[in-house]
C-alpha angles and dihedrals in degrees: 000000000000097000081065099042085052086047095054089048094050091043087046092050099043086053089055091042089057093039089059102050091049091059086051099052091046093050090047081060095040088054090039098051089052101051085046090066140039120205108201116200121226112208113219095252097138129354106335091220099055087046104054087043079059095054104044101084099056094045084060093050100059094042097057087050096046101038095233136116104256111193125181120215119188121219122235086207138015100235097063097075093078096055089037093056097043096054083049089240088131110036088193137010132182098238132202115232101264097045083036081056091037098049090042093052088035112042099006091239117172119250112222123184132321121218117249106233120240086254078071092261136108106186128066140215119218115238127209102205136187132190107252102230083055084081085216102149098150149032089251089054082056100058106112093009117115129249140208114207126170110227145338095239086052128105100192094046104029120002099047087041087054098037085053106043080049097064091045082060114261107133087180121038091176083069105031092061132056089226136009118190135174114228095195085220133057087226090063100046093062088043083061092057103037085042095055087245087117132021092205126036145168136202145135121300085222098068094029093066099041083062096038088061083055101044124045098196094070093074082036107058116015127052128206109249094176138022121204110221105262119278126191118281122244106313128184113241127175142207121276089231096049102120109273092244093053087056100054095036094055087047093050101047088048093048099046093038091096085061095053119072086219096048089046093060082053094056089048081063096060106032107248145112102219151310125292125188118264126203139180089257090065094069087058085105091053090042086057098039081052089054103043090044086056086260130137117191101202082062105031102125096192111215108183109220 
């Protein structure tokens, strides 16, 4: 009886033994297989499908030089980057300023490197924007009047406009205008506006002015009543926890594209010149915008609408 008791202990034992060493095997792959691959996350700002056709080439350019699968998801809202990246569903995203300031203060990601436009900048200022003939001059023309913002986690198209409209005194804009509505792209918002759908809207210069190069009746049409102070551009930032060699060798590759052939054509795609550093102490101008708006970025629990 106690042979077989001494059997059954030794059996049980070598089974755990096995089933140990299979679950370590299968997490080395796991862990393998992820640091094999990047997945870099697209925000919404303008038609998903023309910016993802943007992007694809420099995701495959950075996968061919670090010998890795890079792979671009785009996100159906802006808010989702910070539970995405903290699930470590998206190991890198090129944020704009407010979700860069919110996943810094957030989830303490690193911020890389931003693109220079091809107008010589790489930063951006948020607009609020009206038709002409609206005869809107002022933020008491605006009172009971609708407005088209973009989302709640953008400067340009939510946290400038509030921070603004703030510091002209209205302390409620639910109540200050007839009708409030979120776009979900910047694009959209001007179209709002231009379309009669809004009589107010916000959104990002940056993609005000490529339209307006498209579409002659912006200039037309609608007039700029308000300017944000300028915050830094896109730029990629990455997880804490993203291996220490990814990090450097994403910065590094972004920095140095403007200087391969191959890298420059890139760049044409995405209509840039090159690739400038980008630290913490750029978003100063978005921390103060949060602040000045009521909004504290440790606590902002972001809910798209």
């Amino acid at each position: 009886m106690r042979i077989s008791d001494l059997k059954k202990r030794k059996l049980a034992f070598l089974l755990l033994f096995i089933l140990f060493d299979v679950v370590l095997i299968s997490w080395d792959a796991g862990a393998s297989e992820r640091e094999e691959s990047l997945v870099i996350g697209l925000l919404p700002e303008m038609n998903v499908f023309r910016q993802k056709q943007r992007f694809e080439p420099l995701a495959t350019y950075l996968g061919q030089h670090m010998g890795i699968s890079v792979r671009l998801t785009m996100l159906s809202l802006y808010g989702n980057i910070i539970e995405r990246m903290e699930k470590e569903e998206v190991d890198a995203a090129f944020l704009g300023s407010f979700t860069g300031a919110l996943a810094i203060s957030q989830l303490h990601v690193v911020p890389l490197a931003r693109p220079i436009n091809t107008d010589g900048t790489s930063t951006y200022y948020g607009q609020i924007f009206v038709r002409k003939e609206s005869g809107i001059q002022s933020v008491l023309d605006m009172k009971g009047k609708s407005m088209a913002l973009v989302e709640k986690a953008t400067t340009a198209g939510y946290i400038f406009p509030l921070a603004w409209l703030k510091h002209q005194g209205v302390d409620n804009i639910d109540t200050y205008f007839s009708r409030l509505f979120f776009t979900g792209s910047h694009d959209s918002a001007v179209d709002a506006v231009l379309n009669g759908k809004a009589d107010i809207g916000a959104a990002k210069n940056t993609v005000y002015e490529h339209m307006q190069q498209s579409n002659p009746r912006i200039a037309a049409e609608l007039v700029v009543l308000a300017t944000s102070p300028r915050v830094p551009s896109n730029s990629l930032c990455v997880r804490d926890t993203l291996n220490e060699k990814q990090k450097e060798q994403l910065k590094t590759l972004l920095l140095n594209l403007h200087l391969d052939p191959e890298g420059l054509e890139v760049l044409k795609q995405l209509g840039a010149r090159r690739f400038v550093e980008t630290n913490k102490e750029d978003y100063k101008p978005v921390l103060d915008m949060t602040l000045e708006a009521g909004i504290e970025l440790v606590k902002y629990n972001y809910h798209n609408l």
